[in-house]
Backbone bond lengths (Angstrom), bond angles and torsions (degrees), N, CA, C in turn:
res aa  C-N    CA-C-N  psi(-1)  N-CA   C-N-CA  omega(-1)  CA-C   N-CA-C  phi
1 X - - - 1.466 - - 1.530 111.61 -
2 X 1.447 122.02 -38.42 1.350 130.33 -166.91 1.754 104.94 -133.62
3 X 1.282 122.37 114.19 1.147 111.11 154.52 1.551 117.11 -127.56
4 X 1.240 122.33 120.16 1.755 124.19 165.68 1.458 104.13 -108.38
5 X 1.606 88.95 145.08 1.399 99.43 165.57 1.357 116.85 -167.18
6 X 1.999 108.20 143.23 1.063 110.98 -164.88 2.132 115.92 71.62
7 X 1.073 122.21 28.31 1.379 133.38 169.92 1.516 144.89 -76.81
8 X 1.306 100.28 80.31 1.677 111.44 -137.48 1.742 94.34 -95.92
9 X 1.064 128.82 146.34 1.544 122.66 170.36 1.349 107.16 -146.81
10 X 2.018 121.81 128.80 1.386 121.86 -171.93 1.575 93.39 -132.77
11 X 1.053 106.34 160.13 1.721 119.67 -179.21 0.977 122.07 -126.89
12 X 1.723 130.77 56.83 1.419 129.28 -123.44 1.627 122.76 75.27
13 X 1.623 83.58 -127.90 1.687 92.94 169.22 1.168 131.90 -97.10
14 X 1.596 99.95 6.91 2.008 117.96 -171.87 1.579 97.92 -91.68
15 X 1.446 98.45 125.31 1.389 111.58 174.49 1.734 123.91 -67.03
16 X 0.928 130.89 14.18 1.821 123.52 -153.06 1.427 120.93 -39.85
17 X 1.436 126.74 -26.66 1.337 111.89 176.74 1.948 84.11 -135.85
18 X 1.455 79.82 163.66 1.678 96.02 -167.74 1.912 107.62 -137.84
19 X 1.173 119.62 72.94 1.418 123.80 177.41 1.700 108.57 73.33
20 X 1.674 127.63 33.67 1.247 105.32 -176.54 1.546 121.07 -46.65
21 X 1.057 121.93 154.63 1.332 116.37 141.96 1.797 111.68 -123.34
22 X 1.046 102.04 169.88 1.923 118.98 -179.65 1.123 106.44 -170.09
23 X 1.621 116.55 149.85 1.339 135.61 158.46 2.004 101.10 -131.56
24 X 1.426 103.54 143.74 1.340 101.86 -165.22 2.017 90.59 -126.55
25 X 0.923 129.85 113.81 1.356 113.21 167.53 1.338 112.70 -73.97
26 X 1.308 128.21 -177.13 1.414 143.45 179.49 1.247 146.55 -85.22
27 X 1.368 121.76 88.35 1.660 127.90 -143.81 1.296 105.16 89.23
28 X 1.372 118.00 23.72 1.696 112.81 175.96 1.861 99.63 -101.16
29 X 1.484 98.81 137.28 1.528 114.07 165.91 1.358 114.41 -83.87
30 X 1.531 113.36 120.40 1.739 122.68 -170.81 1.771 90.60 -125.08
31 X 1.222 64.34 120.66 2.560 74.50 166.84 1.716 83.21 -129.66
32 X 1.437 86.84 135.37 1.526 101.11 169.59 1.650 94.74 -127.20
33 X 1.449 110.76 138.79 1.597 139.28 -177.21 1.522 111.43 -127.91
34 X 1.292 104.03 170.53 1.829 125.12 -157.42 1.237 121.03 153.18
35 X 1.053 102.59 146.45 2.031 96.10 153.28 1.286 132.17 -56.65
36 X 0.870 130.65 147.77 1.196 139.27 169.33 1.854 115.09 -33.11
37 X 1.634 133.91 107.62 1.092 123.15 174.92 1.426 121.62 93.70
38 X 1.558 95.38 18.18 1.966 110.80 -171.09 1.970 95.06 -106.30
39 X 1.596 109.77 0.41 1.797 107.82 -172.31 1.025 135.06 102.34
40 X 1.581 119.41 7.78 1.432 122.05 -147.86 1.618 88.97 -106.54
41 X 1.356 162.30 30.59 1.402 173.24 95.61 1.413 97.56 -49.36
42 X 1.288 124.59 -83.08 1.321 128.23 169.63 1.452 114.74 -14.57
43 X 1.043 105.12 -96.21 1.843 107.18 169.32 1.436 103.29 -32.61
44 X 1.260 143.81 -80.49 1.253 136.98 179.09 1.364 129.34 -27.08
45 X 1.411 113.05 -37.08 1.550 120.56 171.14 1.944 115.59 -78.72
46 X 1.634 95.22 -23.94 1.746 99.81 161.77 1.166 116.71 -66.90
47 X 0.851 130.75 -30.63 1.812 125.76 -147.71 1.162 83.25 -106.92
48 X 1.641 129.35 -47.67 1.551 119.30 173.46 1.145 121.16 -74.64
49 X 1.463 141.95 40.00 1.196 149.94 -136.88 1.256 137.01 -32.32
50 X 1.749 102.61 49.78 1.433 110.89 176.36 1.323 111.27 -93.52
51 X 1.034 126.52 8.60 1.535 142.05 177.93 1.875 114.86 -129.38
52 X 0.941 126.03 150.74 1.801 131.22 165.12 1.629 101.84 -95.84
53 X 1.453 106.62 144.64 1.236 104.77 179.55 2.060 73.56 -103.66
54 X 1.734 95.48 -176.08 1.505 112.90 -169.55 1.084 118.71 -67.62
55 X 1.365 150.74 106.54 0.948 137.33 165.40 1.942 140.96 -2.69
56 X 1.548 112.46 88.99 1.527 103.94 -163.19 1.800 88.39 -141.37
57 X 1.055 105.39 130.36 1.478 109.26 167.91 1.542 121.13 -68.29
58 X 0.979 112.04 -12.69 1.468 123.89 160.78 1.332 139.78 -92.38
59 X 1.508 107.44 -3.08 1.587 135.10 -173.50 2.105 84.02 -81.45
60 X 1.423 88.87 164.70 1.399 121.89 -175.73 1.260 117.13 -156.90
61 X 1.230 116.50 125.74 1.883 127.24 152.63 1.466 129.27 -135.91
62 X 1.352 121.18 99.60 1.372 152.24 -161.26 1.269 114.05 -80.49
63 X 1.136 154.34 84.68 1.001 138.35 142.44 1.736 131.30 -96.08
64 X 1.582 88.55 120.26 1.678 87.66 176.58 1.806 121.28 52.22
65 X 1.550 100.39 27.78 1.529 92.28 168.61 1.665 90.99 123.46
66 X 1.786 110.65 -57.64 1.847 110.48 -160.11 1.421 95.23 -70.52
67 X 1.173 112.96 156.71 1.464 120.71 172.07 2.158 82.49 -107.45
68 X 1.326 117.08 98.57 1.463 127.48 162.24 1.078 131.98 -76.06
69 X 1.095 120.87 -21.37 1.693 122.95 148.42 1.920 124.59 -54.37
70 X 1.510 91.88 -9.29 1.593 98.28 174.44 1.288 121.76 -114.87
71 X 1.300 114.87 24.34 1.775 128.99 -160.25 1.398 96.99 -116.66
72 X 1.511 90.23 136.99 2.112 94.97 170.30 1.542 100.62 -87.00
73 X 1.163 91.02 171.98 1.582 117.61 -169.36 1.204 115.42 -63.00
74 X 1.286 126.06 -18.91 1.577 109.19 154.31 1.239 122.03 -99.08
75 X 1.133 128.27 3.85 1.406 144.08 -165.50 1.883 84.29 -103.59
76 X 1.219 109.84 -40.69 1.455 101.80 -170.00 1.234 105.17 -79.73
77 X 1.370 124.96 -22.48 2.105 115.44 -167.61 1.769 81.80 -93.53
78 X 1.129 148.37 -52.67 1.321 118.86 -175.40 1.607 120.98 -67.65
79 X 1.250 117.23 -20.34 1.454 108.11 -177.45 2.216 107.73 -81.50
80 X 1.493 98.74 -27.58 1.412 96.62 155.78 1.381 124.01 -79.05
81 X 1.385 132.57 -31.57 1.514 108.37 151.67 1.234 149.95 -58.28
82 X 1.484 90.81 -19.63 1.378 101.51 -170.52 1.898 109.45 -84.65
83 X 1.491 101.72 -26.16 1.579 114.90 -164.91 1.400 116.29 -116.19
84 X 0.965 122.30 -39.64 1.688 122.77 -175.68 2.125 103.99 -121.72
85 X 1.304 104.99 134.17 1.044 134.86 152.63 1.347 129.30 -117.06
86 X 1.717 94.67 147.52 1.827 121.22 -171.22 0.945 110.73 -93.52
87 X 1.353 109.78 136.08 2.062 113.48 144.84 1.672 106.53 -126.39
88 X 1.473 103.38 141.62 1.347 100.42 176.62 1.399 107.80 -141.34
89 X 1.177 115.03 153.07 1.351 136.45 -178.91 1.476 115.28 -6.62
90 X 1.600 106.01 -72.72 1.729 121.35 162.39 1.488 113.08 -93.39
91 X 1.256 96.29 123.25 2.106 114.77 -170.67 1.177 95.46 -35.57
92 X 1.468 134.40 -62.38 1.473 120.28 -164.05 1.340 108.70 93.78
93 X 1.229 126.92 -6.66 1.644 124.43 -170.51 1.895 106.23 -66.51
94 X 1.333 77.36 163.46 2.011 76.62 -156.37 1.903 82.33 -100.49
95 X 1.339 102.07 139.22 1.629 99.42 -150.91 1.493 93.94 -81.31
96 X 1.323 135.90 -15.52 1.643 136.46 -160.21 1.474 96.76 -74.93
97 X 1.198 135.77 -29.42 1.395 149.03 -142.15 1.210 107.91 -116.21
98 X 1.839 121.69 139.20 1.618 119.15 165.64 1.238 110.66 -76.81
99 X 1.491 102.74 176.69 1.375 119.77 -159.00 1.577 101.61 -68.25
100 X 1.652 110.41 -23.89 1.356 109.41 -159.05 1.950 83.53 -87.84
101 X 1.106 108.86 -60.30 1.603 107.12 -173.18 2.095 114.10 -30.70
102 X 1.456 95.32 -47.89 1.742 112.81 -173.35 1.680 94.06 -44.82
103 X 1.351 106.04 -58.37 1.610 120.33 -167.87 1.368 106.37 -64.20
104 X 1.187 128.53 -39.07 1.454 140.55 161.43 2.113 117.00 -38.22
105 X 1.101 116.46 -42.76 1.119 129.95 -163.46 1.477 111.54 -60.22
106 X 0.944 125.46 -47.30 1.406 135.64 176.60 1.659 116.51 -58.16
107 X 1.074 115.94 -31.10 1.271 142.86 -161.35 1.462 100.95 -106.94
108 X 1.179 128.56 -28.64 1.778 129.46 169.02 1.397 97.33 -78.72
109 X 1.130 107.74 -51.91 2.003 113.54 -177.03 1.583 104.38 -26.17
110 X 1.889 96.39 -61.75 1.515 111.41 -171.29 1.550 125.53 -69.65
111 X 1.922 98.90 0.69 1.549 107.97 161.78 1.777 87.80 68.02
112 X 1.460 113.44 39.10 1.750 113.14 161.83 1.866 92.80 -92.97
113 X 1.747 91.89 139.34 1.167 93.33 164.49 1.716 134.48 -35.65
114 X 1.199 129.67 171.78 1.351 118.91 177.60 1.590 101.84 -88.48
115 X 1.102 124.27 -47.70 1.698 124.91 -175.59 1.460 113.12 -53.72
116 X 1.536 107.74 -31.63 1.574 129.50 -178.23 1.801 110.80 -85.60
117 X 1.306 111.43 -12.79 1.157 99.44 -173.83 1.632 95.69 -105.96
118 X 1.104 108.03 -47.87 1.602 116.78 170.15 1.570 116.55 -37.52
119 X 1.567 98.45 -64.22 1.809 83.43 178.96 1.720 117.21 -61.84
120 X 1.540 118.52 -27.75 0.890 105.02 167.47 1.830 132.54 -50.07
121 X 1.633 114.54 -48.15 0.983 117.58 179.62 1.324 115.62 -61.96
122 X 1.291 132.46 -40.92 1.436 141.18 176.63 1.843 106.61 -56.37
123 X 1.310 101.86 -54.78 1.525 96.62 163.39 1.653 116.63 -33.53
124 X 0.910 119.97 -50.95 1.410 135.17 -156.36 1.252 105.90 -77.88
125 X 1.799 116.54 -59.38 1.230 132.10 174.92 2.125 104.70 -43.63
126 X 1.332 95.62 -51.85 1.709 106.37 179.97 1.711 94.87 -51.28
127 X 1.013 115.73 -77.29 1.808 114.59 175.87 1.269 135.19 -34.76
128 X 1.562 108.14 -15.80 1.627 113.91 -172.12 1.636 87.09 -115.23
129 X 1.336 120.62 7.10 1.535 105.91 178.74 1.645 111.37 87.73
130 X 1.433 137.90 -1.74 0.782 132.27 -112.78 2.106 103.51 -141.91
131 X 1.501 94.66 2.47 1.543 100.78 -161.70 1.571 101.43 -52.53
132 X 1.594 93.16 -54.34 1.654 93.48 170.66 1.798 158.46 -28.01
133 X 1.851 71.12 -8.72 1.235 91.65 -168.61 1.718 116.81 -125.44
134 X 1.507 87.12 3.62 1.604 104.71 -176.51 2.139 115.42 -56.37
135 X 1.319 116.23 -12.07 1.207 107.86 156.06 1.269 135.99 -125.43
136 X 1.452 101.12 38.80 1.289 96.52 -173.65 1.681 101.17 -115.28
137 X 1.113 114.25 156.80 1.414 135.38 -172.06 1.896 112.21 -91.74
138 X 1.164 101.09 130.41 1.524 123.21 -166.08 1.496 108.22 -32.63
139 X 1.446 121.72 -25.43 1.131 110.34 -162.95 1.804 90.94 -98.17
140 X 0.935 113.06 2.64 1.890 113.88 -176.50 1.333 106.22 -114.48
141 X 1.320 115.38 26.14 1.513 126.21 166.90 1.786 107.21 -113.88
142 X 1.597 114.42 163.46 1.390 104.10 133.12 1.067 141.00 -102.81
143 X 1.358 110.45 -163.59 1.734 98.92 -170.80 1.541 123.85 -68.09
144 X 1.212 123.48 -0.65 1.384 113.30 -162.24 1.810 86.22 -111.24
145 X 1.581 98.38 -29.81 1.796 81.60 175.51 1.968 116.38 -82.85
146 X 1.355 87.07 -5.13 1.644 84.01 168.77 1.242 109.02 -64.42
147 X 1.505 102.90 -65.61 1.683 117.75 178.28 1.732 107.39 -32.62
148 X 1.419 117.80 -70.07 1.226 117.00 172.85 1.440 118.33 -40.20
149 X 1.202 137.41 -37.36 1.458 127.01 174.54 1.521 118.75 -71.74
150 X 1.650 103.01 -43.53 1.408 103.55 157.16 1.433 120.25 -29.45
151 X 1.619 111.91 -63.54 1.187 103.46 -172.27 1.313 137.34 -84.75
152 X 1.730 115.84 9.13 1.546 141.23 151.44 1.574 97.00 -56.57
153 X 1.596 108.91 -66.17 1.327 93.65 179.73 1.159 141.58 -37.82
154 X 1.514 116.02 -60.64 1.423 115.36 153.00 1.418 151.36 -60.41
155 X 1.407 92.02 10.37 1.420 128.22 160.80 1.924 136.23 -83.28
156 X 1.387 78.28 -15.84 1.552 95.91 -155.82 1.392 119.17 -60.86
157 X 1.518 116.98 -57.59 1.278 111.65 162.25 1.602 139.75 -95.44
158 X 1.187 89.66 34.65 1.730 113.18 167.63 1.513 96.27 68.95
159 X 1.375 107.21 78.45 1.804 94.72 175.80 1.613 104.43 -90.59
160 X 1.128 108.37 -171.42 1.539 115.75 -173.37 1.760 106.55 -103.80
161 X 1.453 107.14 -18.48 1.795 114.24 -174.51 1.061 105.47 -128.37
162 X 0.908 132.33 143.19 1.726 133.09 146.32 1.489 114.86 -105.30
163 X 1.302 128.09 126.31 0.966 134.33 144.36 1.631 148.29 -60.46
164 X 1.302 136.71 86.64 1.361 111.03 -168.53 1.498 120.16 -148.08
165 X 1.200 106.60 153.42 2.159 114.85 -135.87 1.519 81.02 -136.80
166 X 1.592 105.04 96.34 1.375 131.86 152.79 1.880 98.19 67.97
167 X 1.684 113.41 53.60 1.692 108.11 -176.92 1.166 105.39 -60.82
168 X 1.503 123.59 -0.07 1.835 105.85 -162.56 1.434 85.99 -138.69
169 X 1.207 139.02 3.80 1.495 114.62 154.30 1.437 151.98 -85.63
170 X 1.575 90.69 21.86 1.703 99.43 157.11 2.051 105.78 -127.27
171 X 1.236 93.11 35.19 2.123 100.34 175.98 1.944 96.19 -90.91
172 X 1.045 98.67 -177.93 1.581 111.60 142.73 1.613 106.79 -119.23
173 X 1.252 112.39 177.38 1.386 136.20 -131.65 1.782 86.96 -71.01
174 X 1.209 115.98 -81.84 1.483 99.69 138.39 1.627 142.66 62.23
175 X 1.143 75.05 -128.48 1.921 110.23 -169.48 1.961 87.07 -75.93
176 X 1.714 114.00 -33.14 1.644 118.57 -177.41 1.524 104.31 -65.49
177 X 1.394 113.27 -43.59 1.738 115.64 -155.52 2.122 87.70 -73.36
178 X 1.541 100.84 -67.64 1.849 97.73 170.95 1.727 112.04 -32.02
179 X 0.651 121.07 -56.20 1.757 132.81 177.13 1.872 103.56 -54.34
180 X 1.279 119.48 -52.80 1.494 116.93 -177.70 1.745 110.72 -66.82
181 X 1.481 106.74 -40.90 1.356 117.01 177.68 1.661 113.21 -61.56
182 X 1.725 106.27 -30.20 1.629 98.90 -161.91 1.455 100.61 -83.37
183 X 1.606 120.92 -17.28 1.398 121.75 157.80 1.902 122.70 -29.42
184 X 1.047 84.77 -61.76 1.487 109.16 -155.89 1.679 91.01 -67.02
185 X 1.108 104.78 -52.24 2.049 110.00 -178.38 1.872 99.15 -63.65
186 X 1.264 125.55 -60.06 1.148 108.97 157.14 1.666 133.90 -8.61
187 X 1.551 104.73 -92.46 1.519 118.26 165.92 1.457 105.22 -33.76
188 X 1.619 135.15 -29.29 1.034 121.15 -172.02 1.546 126.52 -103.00
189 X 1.506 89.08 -6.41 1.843 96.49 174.65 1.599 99.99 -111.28
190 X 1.394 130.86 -33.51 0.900 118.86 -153.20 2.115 99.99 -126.08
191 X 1.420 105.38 30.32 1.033 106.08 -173.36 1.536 134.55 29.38
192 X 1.099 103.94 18.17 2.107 115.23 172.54 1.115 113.03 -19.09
193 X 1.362 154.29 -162.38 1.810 152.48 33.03 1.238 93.41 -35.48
194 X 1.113 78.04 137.07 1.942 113.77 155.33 1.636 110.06 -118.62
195 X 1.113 106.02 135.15 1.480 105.58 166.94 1.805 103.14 -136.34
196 X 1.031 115.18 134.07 1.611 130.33 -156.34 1.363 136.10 -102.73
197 X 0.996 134.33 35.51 1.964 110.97 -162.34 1.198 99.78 -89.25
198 X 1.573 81.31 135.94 1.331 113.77 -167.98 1.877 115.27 -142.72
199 X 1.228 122.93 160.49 1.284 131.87 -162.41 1.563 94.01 -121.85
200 X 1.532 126.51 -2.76 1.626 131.53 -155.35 1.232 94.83 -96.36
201 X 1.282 160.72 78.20 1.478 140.10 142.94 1.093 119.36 4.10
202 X 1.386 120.95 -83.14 1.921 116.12 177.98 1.325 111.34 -38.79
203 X 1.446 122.84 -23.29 1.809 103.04 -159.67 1.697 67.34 -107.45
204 X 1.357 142.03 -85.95 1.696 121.07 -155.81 1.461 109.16 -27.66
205 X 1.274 125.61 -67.33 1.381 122.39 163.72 1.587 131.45 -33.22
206 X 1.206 105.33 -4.26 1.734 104.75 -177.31 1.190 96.45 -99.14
207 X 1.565 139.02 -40.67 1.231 142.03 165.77 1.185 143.30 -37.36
208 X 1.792 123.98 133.85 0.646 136.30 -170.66 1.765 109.69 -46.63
209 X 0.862 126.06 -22.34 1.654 138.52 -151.26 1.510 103.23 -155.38
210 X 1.162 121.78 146.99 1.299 113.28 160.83 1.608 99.68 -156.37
211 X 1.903 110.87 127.42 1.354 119.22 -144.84 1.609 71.03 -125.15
212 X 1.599 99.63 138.60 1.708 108.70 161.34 1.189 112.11 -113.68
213 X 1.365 133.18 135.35 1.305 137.36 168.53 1.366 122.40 -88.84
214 X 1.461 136.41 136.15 1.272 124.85 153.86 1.700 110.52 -154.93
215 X 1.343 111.26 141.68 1.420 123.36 -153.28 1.146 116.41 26.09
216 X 1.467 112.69 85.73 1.638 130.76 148.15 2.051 110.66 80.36
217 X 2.138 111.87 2.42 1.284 110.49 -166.75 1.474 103.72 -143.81
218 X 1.092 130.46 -163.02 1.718 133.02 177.66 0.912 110.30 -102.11
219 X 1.449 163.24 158.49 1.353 158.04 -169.18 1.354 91.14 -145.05
């Protein structure tokens, strides 16, 4: 599903990543861990290609067949809408909008009908427990059903990856452990990757893999 290789990233003279390599198989759970400021967001925003890693003719980023490190910029925002979805730390939900509309967004991007994108999200909303909650607006939720819509969102048009950078470090213990579990049921109905950084022990530990980072490589 995922292959990088050779994935170097500098900021100036700051080194942050140092030759990663990875291979991710398909429906595999990846939590990547570290201290704080060792790259492991960084790397995460490469592989999800909201970031460039450094320029190397020998560098690689694979997803699912595209080599995406070789795609222009519009070739690159539709092949990330169309294939990989985010979760991040803070939901991000755009507060004017219901929960069902937020989940909707991704799926208008991709110019899916509205009837087609809708039943999709409601599907989803039904799966996260959550139909009930399909009009209500972000601030008339709590946090774990924010989080949960978040992750409809990034659900929406059936990507093949998900990306996500600390989903349970603004839950309580909680609303985080329901959130680590709905991963795993995910990958299992809807065949995902997940790839993870995370600061959570229980959820790196629930994973299929568990990758440690420190200064800019895997240890």
């Amino acid at each position: 599903m995922i292959k990088a290789k050779n994935i170097s990233k500098h900021y100036d003279d700051l080194k942050v990543l140092d030759q990663i390599d990875l291979h991710i198989q398909k429906k595999e759970i990846i939590s990547i861990v570290g201290p704080s400021g060792v790259g492991k967001t960084t790397l995460l925003q490469i592989l999800g290609t909201l970031e460039k890693a450094d320029k190397n003719k020998d560098a690689l980023i694979e997803i699912n067949g595209t080599k995406v490190n070789e795609l222009k910029k519009k070739s690159l925002a539709k092949f990330r809408n169309e294939n990989i979805g985010f979760i991040f730390q803070f939901h991000q939900l755009l507060p004017e909008f219901t929960a069902l509309e937020n989940i909707c967004i991704p799926a208008f991007i991709n110019k899916t009908p509205t009837k087609t994108a809708e039943a999709r999200a409601k599907e989803l909303l039904g799966f996260l427990e959550l139909s009930h909650r399909a009009d209500h607006k972000p601030n008339q939720l709590s946090g774990g059903e924010q989080q949960r819509v978040a992750v409809a969102r990034a659900l929406v048009n059936n990507p093949g990856v998900i990306f996500a950078d600390e989903p349970s470090g603004n839950l309580d213990s909680v609303s985080a452990e329901k959130l680590h579990n709905l991963f795993f049921k995910l990958r299992d109905e809807f065949d995902q990757t997940f790839v993870i950084v995370t600061h959570n022990e229980d959820l790196a530990d629930m994973a299929d893999r568990k990758l440690e980072m420190k200064d800019g490589k895997f240890i």
